[in-house]
N, C-alpha and C positions, 0 to 999 in steps of 0.2 A: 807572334806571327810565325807561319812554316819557314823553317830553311831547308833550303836543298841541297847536298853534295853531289854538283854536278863533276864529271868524268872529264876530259878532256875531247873525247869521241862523242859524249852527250851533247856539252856544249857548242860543240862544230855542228850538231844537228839542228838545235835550236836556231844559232845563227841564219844555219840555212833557209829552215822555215819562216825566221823574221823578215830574212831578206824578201822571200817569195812574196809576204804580206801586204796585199794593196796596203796604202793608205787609206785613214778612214773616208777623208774627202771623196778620194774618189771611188771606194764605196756607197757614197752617197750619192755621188754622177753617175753611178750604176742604176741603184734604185731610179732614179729620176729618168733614166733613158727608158728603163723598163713600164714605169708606171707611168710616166707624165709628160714626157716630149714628142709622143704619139701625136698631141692638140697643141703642145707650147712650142714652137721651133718656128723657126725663120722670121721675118719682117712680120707679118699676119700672125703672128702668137698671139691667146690672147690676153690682154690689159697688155700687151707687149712685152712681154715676158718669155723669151727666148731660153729655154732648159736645153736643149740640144748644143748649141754651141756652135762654133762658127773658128775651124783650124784645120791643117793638113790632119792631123791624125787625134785618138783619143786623147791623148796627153792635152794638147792645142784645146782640140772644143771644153774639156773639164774643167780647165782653167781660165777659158771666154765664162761658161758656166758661174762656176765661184764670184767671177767679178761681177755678174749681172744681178746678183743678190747679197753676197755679203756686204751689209752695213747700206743696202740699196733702199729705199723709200719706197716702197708701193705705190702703182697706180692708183688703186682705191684710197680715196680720198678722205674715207672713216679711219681707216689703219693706221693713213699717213698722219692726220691730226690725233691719234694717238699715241704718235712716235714710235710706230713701228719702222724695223725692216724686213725686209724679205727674209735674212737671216741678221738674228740680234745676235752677237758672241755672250752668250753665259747666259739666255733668256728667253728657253721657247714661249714664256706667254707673251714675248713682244715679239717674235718672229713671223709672221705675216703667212709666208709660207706654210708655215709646221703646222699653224692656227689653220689654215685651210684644208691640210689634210691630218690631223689628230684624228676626229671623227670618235671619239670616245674615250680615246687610247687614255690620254690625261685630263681626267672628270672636270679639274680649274679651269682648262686652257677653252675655249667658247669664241665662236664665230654670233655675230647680230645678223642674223637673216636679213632683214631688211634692207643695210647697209654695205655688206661684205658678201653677200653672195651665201651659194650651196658651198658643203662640202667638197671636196677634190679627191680625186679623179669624179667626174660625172658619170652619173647612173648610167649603168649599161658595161663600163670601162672596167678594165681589173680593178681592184681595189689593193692598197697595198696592206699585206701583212703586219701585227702588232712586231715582227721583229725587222719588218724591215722600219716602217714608222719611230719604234724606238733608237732604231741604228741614227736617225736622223736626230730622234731629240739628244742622244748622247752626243751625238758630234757638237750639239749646238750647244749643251750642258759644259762640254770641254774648251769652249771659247773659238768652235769650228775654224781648226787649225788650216793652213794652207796644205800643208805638210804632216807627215806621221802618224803610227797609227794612235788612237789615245783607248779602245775601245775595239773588245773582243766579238764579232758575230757572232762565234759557239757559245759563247757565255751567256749571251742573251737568248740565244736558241734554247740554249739548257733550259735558261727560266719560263719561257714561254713554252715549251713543251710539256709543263705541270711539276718539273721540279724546282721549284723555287718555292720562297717564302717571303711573303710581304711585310714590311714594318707595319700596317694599315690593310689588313685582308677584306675588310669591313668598306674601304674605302675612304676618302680623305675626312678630315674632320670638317664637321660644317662652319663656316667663316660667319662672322657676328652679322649681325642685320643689318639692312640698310641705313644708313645714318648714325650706327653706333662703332663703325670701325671697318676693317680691313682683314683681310688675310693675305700671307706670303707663304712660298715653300722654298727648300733647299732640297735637290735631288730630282728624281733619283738616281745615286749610283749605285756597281753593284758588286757585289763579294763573293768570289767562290768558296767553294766549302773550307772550311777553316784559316781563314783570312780575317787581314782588320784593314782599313779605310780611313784615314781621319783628312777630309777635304777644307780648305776654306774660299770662298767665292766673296766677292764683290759683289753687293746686291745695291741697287739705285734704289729708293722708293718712290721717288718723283710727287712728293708729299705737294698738295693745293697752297699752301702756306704751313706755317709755323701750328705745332697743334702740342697739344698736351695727352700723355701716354697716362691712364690710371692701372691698366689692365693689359698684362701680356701673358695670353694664354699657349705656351708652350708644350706642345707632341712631339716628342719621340718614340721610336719603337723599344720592345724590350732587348734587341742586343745592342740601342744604345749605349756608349758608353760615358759621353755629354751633348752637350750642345750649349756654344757661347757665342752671344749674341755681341761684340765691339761695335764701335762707331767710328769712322773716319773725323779727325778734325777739318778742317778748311783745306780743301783743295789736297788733305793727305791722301787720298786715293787716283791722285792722276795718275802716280806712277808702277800703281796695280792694274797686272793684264784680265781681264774680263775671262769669265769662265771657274772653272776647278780647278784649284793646284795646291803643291803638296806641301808650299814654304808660308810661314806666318811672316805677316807687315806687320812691325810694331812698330815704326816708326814716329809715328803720327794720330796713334789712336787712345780711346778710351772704352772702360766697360758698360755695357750697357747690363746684362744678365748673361748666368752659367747655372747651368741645371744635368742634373745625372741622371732623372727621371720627369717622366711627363709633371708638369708644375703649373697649375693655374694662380699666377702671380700678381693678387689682386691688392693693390698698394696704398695703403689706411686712406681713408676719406680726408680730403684737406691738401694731399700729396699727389704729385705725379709727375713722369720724366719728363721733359721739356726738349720735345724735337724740332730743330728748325727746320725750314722747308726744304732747304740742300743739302738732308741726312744724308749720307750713302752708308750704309751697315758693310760691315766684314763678319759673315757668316762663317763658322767655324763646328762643323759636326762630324763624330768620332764612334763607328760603328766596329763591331768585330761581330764573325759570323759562326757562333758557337757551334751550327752543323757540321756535319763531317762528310755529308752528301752533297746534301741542297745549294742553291745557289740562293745570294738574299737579294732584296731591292730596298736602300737606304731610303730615310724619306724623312723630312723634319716638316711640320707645320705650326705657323705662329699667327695666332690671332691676335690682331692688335685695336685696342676699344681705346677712342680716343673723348674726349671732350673738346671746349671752346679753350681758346687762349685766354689767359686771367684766373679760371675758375679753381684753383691750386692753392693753396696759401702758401706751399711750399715745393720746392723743388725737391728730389727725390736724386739721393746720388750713388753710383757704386763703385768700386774700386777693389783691382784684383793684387793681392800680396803675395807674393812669387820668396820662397826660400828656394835656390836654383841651387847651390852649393852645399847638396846632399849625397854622400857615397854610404853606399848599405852593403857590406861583405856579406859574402855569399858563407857565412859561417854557423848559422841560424841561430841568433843570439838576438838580443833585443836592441836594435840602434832608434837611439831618441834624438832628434834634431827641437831646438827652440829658437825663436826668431821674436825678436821686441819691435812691438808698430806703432810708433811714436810721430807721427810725421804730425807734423805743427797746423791742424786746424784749428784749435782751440775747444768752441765745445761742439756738442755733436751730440744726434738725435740716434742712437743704432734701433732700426729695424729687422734685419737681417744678419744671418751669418752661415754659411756650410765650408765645410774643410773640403780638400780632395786630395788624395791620393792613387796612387794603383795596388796591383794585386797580392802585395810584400806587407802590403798598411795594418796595422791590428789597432791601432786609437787616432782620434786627433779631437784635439781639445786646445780650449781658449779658457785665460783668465784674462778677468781686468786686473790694470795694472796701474800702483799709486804710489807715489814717492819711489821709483824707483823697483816697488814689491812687487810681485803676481798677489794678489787679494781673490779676491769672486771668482769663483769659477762661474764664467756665461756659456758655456759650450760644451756638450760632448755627443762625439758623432754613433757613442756606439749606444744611446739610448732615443728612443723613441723621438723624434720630433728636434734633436740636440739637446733636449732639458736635462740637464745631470742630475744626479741622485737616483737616476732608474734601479730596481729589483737584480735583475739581471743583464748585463750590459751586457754587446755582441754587437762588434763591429762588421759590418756587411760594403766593403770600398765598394761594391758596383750600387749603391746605393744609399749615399750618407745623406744627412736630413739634411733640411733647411729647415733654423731656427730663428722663427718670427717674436720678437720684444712687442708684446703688446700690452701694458703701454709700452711706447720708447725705450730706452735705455738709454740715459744720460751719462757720458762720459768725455772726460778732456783730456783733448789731447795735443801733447807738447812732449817738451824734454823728460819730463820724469814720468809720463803719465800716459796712460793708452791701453795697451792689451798684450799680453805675452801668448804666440798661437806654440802650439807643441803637437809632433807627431813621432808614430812612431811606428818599426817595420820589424817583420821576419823575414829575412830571408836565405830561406828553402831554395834555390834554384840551382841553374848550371853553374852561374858567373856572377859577379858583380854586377855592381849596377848600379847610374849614377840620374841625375836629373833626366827626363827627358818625353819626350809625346805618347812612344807608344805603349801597350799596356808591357811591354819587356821591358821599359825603362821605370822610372818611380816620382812622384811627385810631391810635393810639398805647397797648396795654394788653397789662398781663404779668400774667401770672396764676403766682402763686408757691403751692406745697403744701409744710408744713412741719411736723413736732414740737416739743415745747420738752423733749423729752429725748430720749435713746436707749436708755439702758436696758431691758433686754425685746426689742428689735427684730431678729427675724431677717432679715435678708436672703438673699434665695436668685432669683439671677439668672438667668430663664429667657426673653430675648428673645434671639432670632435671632441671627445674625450680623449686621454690617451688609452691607447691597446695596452693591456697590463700583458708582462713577458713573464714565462715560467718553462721550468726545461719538462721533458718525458722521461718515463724511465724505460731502460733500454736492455734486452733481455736475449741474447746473450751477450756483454761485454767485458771486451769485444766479441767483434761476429766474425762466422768464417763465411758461410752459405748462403743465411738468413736472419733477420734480425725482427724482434716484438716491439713496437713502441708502444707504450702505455699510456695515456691520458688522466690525469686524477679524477674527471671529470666527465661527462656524454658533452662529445663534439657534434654536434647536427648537421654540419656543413662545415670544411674548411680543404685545404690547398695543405697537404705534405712535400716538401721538396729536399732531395739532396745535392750539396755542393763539392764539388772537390779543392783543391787547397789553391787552386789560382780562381776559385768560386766561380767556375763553370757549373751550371746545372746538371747533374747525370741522370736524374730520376725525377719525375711529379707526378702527383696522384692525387686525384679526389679523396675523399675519407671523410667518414661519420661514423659515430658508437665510441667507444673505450680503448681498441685495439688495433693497429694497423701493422700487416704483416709485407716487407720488403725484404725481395729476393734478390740475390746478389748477382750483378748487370757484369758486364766484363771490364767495366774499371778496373783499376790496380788496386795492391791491399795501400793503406795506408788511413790516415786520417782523413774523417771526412766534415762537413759541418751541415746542421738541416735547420730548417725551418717550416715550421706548422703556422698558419695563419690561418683563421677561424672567422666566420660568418659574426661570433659575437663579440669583435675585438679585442679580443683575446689571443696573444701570440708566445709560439713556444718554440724555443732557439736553444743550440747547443751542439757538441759533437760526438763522433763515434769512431770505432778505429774497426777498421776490416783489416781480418788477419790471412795469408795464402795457408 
């Protein structure tokens, strides 16, 4: 994340401009006088729906305003039996309002002609702008505060004026078919150039009854840096405010899934998670905006395919293992942290496992663990898919696998017996650095998916083969200028990328034939690391050192 060395005279300026700063709220009573109380104001509004306001001065009517919709019921009686309000805190597609005047802006959020009426404002009427429209969904993304600002205008203006970058340029992913499931999104928010974001929201699902999850197709963008899916237990979510905010609830919760990369998480036949009808999820997604211009728009989408209740022979379970008490000197030596997971279920079906880390991380790896011993190695992140034994190993933290046991993996677990996780770090930086969320801080956490039987479970292995890994040779090494990469072999199509040593991207490039020549960018000298990935899965990883 940027820091700033603000002056004393700097800071007295900032202040002043925060000070000067509407509120987003009344930002929003801005927009609405401008677009919409032209036809909604006084007794004769119509559906009775008063935007103008009713008080000696702006301040007065903006907050008659706020009351006459926040958490307000809509006249329309389709809205209202779907539990809309006018304004939902932390839910433009149940905001009634927003849904009236979106009009494109967010391709999910959909008016029923029939039942709900035209769009808003009416033909003929201004229309309002995609920045003002978004000023509104962000206010109502941020739990539409009474008070402060949560949400910059220039920064959305930025993006809206064609500098910006979408998680999703393409548009959102299409949601499964009718009667095979559901889709939800988290977002969007947004990052100015060279910034990180890591939000978590209270999301309701308002599920028909109890259902059964086989399939959770998870999208992220690629400056994701996760996205973890928890569940509140009973009634643990009362005492979370609705909206985006910047503190984890762990009070009361459990995991549901955690992914680094877009993951279609399709869970052996026989299996599946077991949601009741009063889920509420705690959404949790964690972007950084590797531009250094652009402005980004955050955006998670999760498709969720459900079945009948019953149809499962087993329940499907996950659980996240936290080593928090890890300090990494800033001395750039190798610190190895181990951690033993022994918690007393007995036996157990392992399906799943991915480590994570941040940007210090160089391995992380699991063995099973017996009498006491580490035995099997089951895990390592820095080959292909987590299968150990790979060619050439190459640890990539913004990207570690998820390795799938298929069949099973049978392991008990008790006192002597489990899994020993291990990780381990470089760290190259300014400072130390201990446990903690953002990529400046370092992690240590394994996210394991598991049965507690097998019986019922089909397995039926349909992943790829794996990519075989091999390095290029690199001509001059090191480079000052320019550098040759060589191929053993004719590439027909593949993706050239270089990384810097926090595994920011600095360079990509299409490439085909034997030889790929890269010209030296205004990066610093130092080390770097690349990666070649090829049309015919076949991947070539490794590093290089640029000299001044």
């Amino acid at each position: 994340m940027l820091r700033f060395l603000l002056t004393l005279s700097s800071l007295a300026g900032l202040l002043a401009v925060a000070h000067a700063q509407l509120s987003t709220r009344i930002e929003v009573y801005n927009v609405l006088q401008a677009k919409c109380a032209t036809c909604h104001q006084g007794n004769e509004a119509p559906a009775g729906l008063d935007l103008q306001g009713v008080g000696a001065n702006d301040q007065a009517r903006a907050l008659d305003v706020f009351n006459n919709i926040f958490r307000q019921t809509p006249a329309n009686s389709s809205a209202a039996a779907r539990g809309d309000f006018y304004i939902y805190p932390g839910r433009p597609d149940r905001s009634f309002l927003f849904r009236k005047m979106n009009a494109g802006l967010e391709a999910t959020v959909t008016l029923t002609p029939d039942t709900e009426g035209q769009s808003m404002p009416p033909y003929g009427e201004p229309t309002l702008t995609d920045v003002e429209k978004e000023l509104i969904r962000q206010w109502i993304l941020y739990g539409a505060p009474a008070t402060g600002t949560v949400v910059d205008p220039a920064l959305l203006a930025e993006y809206y004026s064609g500098n910006g970058l979408a998680s999703f340029p393409d548009g959102p992913p299409e949601p499964p078919a009718a009667g095979e499931g559901f889709q939800f999104k988290m977002g969007p928010f947004f990052l100015p150039p060279g910034e990180e974001l890591e939000y978590f929201q209270k999301y309701e699902l308002d599920l028909p009854g109890n259902v059964e999850i086989n399939r959770l197709d998870m999208q992220i963008g690629t400056y994701s840096h996760h996205l973890i899916l928890y569940d509140f237990g009973t009634n643990g979510g009362n005492a979370v405010t609705d909206g985006f905010r910047l503190t984890p609830y762990h009070a009361n919760i459990s995991l549901v899934a955690a992914i680094q990369e877009a993951t279609d998480l399709q869970l052996p036949t026989g299996t599946a998670f077991r949601w009741p009808s009063d889920l509420v999820l705690d959404l949790n997604s964690h972007y950084i905006n590797y531009s250094a211009t652009m402005v980004h728009q955050a955006e998670v989408y999760v498709n969720v395919y459900t079945q009948d209740t019953g149809t499962a022979a087993q329940e499907m379970f996950t659980t996240l293992i936290v080593k928090d008490n890890i300090y990494i000197p800033n001395n750039e030596n190798t610190i190895t942290f181990n951690q033993v997971v022994n918690q007393n279920l007995g036996q157990i079906y392992l399906w799943g496992l991915m480590g994570h880390t941040h940007k210090y991380g160089t391995s992380y790896k699991v063995w099973k663990r017996q009498n006491f011993q580490p035995t099997d190695l089951l895990y390592d992140a820095a080959c292909a898919r987590g299968i150990p034994g790979c060619v050439a190993p190459y640890f990539d933290y913004r990207h570690i696998p998820f390795r799938y046991f298929e069949p099973l993996q049978p392991l008990t677990m008790n006192f002597a017996n489990g899994m020993t996780h291990q990780a381990s770090w470089i760290n190259n930086g300014p400072t130390p650095v201990w446990f903690g969320p953002t990529s400046d801080d370092e992690m240590m956490v394994l996210v394991a998916m598991y049965t507690l039987g097998s019986e019922g479970i089909e397995i039926v292995d349909t992943q790829e083969p794996l990519p075989q890994t091999d390095v290029l040779e690199i001509s001059p090494a090191p480079a000052k200028d320019q550098a040759a990469f060589t191929s053993p072999v004719f590439i027909r199509q593949g993706t050239l990328t270089l990384f810097d040593l926090t595994g920011r991207p600095v360079w990509q490039q299409s490439v085909s034939g034997t030889r790929f020549l890269v010209e030296r960018g205004a990066w610093p000298a130092g080390m770097y690391s690349y990666q070649l990935q090829t049309s015919a899965a076949k991947v070539y990883t490794g590093k290089m050192l640029w000299l001044d």
